[in-house]
C-alpha atoms as a printed R data frame, in Angstrom:
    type eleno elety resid chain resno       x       y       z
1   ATOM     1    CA   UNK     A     1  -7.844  -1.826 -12.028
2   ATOM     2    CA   UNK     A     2  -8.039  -0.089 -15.613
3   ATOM     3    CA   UNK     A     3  -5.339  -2.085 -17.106
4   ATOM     4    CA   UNK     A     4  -4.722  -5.564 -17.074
5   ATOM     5    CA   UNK     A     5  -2.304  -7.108 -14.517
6   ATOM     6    CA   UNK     A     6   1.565  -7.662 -16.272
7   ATOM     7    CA   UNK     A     7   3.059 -10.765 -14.991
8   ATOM     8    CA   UNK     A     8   6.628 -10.909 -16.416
9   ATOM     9    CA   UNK     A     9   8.254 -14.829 -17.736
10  ATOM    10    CA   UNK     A    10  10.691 -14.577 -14.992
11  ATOM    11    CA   UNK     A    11   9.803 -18.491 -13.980
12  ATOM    12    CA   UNK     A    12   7.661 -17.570 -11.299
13  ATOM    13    CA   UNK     A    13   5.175 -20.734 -10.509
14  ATOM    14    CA   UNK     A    14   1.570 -20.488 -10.349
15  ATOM    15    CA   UNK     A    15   1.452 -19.729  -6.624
16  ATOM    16    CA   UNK     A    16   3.752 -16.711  -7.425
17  ATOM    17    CA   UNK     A    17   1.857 -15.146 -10.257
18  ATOM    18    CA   UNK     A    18  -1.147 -15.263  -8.003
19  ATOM    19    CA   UNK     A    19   0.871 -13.874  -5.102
20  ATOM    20    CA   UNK     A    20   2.053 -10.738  -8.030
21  ATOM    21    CA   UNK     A    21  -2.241 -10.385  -8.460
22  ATOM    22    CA   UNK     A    22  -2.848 -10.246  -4.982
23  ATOM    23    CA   UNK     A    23  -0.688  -7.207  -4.474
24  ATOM    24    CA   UNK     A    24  -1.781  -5.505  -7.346
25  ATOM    25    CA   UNK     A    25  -5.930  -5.927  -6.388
26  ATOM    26    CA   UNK     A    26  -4.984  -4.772  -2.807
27  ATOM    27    CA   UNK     A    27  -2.373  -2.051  -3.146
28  ATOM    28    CA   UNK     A    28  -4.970   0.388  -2.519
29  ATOM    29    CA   UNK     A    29  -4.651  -0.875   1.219
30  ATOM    30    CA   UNK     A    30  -1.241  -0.060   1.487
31  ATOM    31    CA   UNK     A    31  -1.759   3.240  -0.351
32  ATOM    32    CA   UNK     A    32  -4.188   4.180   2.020
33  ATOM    33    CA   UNK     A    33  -1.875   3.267   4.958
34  ATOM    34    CA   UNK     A    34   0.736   5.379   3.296
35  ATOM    35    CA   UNK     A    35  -1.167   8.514   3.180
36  ATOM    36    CA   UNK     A    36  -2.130   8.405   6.455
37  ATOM    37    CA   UNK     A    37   1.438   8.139   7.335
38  ATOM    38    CA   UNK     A    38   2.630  10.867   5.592
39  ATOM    39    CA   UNK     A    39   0.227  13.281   7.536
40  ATOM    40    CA   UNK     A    40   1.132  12.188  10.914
41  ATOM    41    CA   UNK     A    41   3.387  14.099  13.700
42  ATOM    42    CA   UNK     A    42   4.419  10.790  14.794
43  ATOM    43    CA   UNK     A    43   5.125   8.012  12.353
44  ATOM    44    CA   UNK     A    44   3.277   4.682  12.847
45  ATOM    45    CA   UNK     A    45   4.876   2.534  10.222
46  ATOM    46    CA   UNK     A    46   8.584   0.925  10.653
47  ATOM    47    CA   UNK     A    47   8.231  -0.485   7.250
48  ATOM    48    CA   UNK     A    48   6.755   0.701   4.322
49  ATOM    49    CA   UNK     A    49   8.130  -0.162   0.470
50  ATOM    50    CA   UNK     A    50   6.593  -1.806  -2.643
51  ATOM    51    CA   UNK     A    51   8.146  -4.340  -4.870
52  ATOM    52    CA   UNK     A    52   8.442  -3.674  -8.476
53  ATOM    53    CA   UNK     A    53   9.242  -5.663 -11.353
54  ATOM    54    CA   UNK     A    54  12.199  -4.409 -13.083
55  ATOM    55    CA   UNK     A    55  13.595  -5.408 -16.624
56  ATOM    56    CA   UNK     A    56  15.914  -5.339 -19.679
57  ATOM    57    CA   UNK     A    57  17.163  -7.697 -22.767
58  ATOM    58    CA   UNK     A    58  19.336 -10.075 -22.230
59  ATOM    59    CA   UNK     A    59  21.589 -10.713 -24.631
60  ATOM    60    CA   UNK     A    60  22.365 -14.042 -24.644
61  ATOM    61    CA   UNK     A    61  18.607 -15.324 -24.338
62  ATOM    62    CA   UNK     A    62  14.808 -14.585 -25.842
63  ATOM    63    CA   UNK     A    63  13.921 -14.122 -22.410
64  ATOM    64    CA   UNK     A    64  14.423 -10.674 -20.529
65  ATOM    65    CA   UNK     A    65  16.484 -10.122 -17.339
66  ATOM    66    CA   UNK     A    66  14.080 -10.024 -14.328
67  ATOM    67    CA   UNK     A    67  14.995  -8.849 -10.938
68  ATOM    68    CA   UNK     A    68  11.898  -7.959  -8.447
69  ATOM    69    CA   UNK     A    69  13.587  -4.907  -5.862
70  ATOM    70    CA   UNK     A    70  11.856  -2.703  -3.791
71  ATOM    71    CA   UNK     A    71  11.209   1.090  -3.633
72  ATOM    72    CA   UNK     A    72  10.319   3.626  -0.744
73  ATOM    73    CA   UNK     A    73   8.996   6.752  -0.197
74  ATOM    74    CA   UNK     A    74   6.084   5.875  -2.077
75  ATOM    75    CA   UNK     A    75   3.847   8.183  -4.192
76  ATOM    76    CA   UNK     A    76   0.576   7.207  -5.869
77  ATOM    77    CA   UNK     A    77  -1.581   8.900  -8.184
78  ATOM    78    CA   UNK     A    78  -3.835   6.417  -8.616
79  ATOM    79    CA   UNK     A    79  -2.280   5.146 -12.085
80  ATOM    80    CA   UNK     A    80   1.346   5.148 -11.195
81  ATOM    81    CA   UNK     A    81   3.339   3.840  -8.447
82  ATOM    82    CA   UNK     A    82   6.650   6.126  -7.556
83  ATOM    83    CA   UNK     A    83   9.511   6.081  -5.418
84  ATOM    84    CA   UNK     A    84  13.432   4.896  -4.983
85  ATOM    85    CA   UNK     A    85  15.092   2.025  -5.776
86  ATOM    86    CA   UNK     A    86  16.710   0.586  -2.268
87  ATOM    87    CA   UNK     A    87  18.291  -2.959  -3.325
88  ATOM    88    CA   UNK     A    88  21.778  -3.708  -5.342
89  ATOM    89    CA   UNK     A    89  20.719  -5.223  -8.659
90  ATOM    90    CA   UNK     A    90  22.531  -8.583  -9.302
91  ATOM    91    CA   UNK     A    91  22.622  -8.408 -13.296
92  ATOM    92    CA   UNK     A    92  20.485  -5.178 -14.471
93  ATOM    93    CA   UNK     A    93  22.761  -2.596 -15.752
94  ATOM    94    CA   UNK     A    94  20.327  -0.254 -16.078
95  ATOM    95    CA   UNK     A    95  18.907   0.590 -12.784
96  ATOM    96    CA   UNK     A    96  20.944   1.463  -9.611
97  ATOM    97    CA   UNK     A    97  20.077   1.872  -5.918
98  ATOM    98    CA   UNK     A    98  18.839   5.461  -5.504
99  ATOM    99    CA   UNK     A    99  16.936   5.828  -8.638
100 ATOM   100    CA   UNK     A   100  13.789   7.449  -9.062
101 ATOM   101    CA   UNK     A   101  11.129   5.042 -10.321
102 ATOM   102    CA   UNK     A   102   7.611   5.282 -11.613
103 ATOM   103    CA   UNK     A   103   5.344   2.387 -13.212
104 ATOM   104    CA   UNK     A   104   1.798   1.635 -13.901
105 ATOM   105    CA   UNK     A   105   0.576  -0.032 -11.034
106 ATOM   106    CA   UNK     A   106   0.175  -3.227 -12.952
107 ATOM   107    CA   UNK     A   107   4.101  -3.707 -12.756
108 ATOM   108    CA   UNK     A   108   4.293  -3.735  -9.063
109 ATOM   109    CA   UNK     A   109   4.784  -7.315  -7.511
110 ATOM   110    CA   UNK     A   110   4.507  -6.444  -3.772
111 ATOM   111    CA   UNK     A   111   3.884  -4.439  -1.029
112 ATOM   112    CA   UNK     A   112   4.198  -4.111   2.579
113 ATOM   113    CA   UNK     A   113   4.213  -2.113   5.485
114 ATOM   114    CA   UNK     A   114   5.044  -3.140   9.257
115 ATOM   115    CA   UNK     A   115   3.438  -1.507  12.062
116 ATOM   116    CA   UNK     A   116   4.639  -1.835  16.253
117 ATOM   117    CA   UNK     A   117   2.381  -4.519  18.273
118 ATOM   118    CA   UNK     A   118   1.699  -3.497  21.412
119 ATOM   119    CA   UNK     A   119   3.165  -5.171  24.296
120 ATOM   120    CA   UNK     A   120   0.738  -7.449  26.451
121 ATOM   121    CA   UNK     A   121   1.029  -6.672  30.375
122 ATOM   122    CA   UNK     A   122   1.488  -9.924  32.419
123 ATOM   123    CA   UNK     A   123   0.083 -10.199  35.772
124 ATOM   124    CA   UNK     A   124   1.059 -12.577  38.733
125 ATOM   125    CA   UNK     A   125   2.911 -15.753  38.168
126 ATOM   126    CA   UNK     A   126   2.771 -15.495  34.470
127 ATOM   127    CA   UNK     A   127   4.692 -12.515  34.983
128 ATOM   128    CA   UNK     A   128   7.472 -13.921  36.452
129 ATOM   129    CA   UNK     A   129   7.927 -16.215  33.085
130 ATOM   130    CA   UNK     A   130   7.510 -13.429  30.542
131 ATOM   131    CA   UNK     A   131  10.311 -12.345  28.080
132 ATOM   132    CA   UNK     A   132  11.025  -8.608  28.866
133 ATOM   133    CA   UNK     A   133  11.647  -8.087  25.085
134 ATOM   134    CA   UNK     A   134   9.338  -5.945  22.903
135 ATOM   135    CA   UNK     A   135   7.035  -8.209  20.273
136 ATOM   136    CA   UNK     A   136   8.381  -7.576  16.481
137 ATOM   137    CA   UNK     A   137   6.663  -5.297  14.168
138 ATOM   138    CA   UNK     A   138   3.847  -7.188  12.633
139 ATOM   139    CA   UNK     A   139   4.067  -6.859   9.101
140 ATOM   140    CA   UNK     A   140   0.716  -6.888   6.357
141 ATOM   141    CA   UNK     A   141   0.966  -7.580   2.834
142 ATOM   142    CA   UNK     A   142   3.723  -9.211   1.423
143 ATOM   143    CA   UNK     A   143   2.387 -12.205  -0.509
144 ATOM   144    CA   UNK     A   144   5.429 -12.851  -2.188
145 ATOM   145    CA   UNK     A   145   7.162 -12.966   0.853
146 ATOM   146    CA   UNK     A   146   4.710 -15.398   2.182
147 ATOM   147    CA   UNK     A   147   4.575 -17.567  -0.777
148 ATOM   148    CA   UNK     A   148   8.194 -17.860  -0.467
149 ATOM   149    CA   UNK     A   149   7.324 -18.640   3.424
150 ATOM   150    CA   UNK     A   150   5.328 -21.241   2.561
151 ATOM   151    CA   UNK     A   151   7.903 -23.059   0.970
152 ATOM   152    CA   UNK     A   152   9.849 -23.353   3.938
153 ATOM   153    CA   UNK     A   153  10.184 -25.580   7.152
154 ATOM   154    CA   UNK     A   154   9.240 -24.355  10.384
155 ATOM   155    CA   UNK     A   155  13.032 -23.361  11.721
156 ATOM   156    CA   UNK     A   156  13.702 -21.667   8.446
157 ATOM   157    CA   UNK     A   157  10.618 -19.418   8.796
158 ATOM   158    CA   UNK     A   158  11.937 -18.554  12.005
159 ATOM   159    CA   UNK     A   159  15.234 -17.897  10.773
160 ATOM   160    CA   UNK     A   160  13.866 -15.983   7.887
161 ATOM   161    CA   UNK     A   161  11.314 -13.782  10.197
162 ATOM   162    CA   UNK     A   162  14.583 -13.444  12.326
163 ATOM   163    CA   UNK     A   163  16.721 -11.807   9.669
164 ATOM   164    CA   UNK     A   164  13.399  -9.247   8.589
165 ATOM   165    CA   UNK     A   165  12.788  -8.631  12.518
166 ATOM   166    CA   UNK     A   166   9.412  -8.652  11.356
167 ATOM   167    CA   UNK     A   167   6.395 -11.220  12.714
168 ATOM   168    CA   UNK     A   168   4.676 -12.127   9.290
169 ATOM   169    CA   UNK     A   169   2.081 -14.344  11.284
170 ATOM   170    CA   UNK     A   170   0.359 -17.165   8.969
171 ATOM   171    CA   UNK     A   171   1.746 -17.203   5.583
172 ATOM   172    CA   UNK     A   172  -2.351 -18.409   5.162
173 ATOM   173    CA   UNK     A   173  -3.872 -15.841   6.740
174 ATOM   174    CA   UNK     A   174  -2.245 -12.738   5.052
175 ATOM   175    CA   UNK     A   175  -3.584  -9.406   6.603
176 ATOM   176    CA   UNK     A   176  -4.082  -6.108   4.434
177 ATOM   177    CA   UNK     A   177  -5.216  -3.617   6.793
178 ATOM   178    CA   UNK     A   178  -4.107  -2.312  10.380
179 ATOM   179    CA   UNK     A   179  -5.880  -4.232  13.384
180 ATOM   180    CA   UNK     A   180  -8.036  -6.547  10.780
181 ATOM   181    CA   UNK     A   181  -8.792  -9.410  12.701
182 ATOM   182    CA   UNK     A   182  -9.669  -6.841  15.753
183 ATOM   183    CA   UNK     A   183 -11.439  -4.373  14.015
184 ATOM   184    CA   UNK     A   184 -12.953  -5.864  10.537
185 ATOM   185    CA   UNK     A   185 -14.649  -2.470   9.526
186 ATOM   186    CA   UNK     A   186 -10.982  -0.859   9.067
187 ATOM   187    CA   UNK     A   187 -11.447  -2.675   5.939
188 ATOM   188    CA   UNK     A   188 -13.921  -0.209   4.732
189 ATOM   189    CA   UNK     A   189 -12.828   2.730   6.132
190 ATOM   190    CA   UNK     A   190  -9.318   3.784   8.013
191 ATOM   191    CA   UNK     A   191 -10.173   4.691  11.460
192 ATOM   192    CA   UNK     A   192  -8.105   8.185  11.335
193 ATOM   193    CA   UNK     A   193 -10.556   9.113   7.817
194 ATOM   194    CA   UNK     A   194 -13.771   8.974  10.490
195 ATOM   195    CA   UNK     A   195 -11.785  10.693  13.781
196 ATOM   196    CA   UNK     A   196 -10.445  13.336  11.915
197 ATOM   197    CA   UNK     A   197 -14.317  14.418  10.422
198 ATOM   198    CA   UNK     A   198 -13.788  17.525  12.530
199 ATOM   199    CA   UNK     A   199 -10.420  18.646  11.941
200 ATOM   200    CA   UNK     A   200 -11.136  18.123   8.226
201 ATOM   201    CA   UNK     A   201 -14.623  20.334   8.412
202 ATOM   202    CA   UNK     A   202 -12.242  22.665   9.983
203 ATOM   203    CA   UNK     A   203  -9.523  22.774   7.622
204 ATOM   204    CA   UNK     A   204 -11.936  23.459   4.776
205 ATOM   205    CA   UNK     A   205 -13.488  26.197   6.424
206 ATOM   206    CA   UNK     A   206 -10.196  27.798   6.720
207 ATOM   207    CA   UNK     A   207  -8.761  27.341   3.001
208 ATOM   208    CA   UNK     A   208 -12.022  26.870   1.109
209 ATOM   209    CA   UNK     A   209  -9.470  27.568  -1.963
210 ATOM   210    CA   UNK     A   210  -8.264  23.732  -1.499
211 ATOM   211    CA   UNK     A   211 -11.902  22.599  -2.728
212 ATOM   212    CA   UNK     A   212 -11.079  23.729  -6.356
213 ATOM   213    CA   UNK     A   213  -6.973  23.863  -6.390
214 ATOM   214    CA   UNK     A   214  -5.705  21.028  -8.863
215 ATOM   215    CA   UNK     A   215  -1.245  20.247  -8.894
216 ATOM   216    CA   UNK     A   216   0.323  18.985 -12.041
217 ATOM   217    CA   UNK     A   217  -1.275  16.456 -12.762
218 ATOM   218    CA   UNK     A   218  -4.880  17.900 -12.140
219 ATOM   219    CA   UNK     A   219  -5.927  16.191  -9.335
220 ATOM   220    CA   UNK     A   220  -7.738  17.977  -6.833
221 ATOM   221    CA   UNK     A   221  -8.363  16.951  -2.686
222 ATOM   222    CA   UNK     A   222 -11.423  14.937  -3.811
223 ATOM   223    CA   UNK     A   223  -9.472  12.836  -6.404
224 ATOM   224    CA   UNK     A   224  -7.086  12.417  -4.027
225 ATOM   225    CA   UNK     A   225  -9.052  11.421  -0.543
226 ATOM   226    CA   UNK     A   226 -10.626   9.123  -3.385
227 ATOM   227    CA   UNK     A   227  -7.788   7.087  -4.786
228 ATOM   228    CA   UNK     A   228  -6.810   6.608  -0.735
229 ATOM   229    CA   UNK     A   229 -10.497   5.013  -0.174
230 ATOM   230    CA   UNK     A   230 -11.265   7.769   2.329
231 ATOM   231    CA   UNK     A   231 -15.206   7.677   2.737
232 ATOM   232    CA   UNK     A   232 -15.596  10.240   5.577
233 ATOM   233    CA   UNK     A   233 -13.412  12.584   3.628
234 ATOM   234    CA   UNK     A   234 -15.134  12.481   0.194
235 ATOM   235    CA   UNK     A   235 -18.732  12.851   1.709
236 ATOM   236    CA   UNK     A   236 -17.439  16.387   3.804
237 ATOM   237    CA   UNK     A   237 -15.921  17.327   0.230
238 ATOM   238    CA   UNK     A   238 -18.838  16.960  -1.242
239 ATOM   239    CA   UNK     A   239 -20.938  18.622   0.707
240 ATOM   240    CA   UNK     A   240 -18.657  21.588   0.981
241 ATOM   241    CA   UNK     A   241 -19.589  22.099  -2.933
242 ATOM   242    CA   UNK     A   242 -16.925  20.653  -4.705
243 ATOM   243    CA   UNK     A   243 -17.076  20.054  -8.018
244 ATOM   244    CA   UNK     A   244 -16.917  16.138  -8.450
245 ATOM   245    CA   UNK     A   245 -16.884  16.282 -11.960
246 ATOM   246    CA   UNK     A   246 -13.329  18.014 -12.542
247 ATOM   247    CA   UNK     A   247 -11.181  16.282 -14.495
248 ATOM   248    CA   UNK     A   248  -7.612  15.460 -14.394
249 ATOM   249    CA   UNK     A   249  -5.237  16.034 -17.091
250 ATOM   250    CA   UNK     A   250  -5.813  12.653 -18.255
251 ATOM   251    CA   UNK     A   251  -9.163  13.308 -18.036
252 ATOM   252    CA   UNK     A   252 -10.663  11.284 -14.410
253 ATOM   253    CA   UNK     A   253 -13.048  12.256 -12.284
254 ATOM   254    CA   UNK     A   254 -12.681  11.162  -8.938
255 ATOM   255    CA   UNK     A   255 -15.824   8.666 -10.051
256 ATOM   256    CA   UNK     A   256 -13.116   7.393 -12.494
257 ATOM   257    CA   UNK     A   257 -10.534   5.933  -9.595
258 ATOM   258    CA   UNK     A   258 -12.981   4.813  -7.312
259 ATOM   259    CA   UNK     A   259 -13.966   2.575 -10.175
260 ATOM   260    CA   UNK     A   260 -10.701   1.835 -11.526
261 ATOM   261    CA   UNK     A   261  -9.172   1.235  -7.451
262 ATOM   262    CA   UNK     A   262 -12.797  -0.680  -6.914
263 ATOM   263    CA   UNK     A   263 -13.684   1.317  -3.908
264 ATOM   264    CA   UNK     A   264 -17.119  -0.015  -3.710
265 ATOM   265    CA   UNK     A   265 -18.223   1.907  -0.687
266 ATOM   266    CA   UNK     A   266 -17.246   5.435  -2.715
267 ATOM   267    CA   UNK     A   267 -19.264   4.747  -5.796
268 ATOM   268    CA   UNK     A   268 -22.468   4.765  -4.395
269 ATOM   269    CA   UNK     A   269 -21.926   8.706  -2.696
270 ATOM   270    CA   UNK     A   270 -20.660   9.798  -6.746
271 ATOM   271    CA   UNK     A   271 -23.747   8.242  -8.612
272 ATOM   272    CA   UNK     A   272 -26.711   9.731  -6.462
């Protein structure tokens, strides 16, 4: 990342501040995820929010007031996270549920997203035994709520995952990506960035204007497949002509957040 992770005095142990790094150096993940989402007919995730570290002086100490809440409908631009504020504050005054929020995505703490399991099919005897109730979304991310899991005894994990309706799996063994353990190479590349190559070549071909358009902030389709990690994408971008030396308004190039997200497997296709 271009900035240096924040981790506010809040008391947090060691295992916690680490849990606040983890989510920062893999947020890209969950980005990725999220823009996927947001482009299909039929949604995929059941959960989907990011945990942000929110603040103000206390008055009656050196120390500020920490809360850590979570926010939805997530936006990224590759430097700030946005979205709105879903929890009840206990003691900040100056933040309410509903509100807008954008910070640098060094003052995020958390993220996760749930996704439906599939249900396993039981044949003969086994059959007869089975539970007729669907499996619980299995959730990725969430190291702080897996730290927190860690701390706990066996029944109150259970009664913890209970109250989410959410199977967080091994608080050990914390998965980023959809299907990791099945499919390691979604790591490197989202599955829907390599089996949508053709409806992409297609769409460009249609509104070759898209190639060179830039919003607000100045960030055109290839800064934007490249902040979401999308290989496939950026190489058909490229090779459509477009210009991968534009600039934003605060002056990236799509070279810039591949770097600064450390997309390894994009860097390579900017520098030949």
């Amino acid at each position: 990342m271009e900035n240096s992770p924040i981790f506010f005095a809040d008391g947090a142990d060691s295992k916690m501040i680490e849990a606040y790094k983890k989510a920062q150096e893999t947020f890209k993940y969950f980005w990725r995820e999220q823009s996927w989402e947001y482009r299909r007919i039929i949604p995929a995730l059941t959960v989907s929010c990011v945990k942000v570290a929110f603040s103000q002086e206390n008055p009656s100490s050196e120390d500020p007031i920490v809360e850590h809440m979570w926010i939805n409908e997530i936006d990224f631009d590759g430097d700030n996270v946005k979205g709105y504020l879903i929890n009840e504050p206990n003691e900040l005054t100056n933040i309410q549920v509903g509100d807008y929020v954008e910070v640098p995505l060094n003052e995020i703490s958390d993220w996760l997203f749930a996704t439906p399991q599939k249900t396993k099919k039981s044949t003969g005897i086994s059959k007869l035994f089975s539970s007729s109730a669907d499996p619980l979304p299995k959730a990725y991310g969430g190291f702080t709520i897996q730290k927190m899991r860690s701390d706990m005894s066996k029944q109150e994990r259970q009664d913890h995952d209970d109250a989410w309706q959410m199977d967080f799996g091994d608080f050990n063994d914390i998965e980023v990506v959809y299907e990791q353990k099945e499919h390691p190479e979604n790591i490197v590349e989202h599955p829907m960035s390599k089996n949508m190559t053709e409806e992409f070549v297609k769409f460009l071909n249609e509104y070759p204007g898209e190639l060179t358009h830039q919003d607000e902030k100045g960030l055109t389709l290839l800064h934007k497949e490249t902040i979401a990690g999308n290989l496939s994408s950026v190489e058909i971008i490229l090779e459509a002509g477009a210009d991968k030396n534009i600039k934003t308004n605060t002056g990236k190039t799509a070279l810039d957040f591949a770097r600064q997200l450390n997309w390894e497997h994009l860097i390579p296709v900017f520098e030949k």
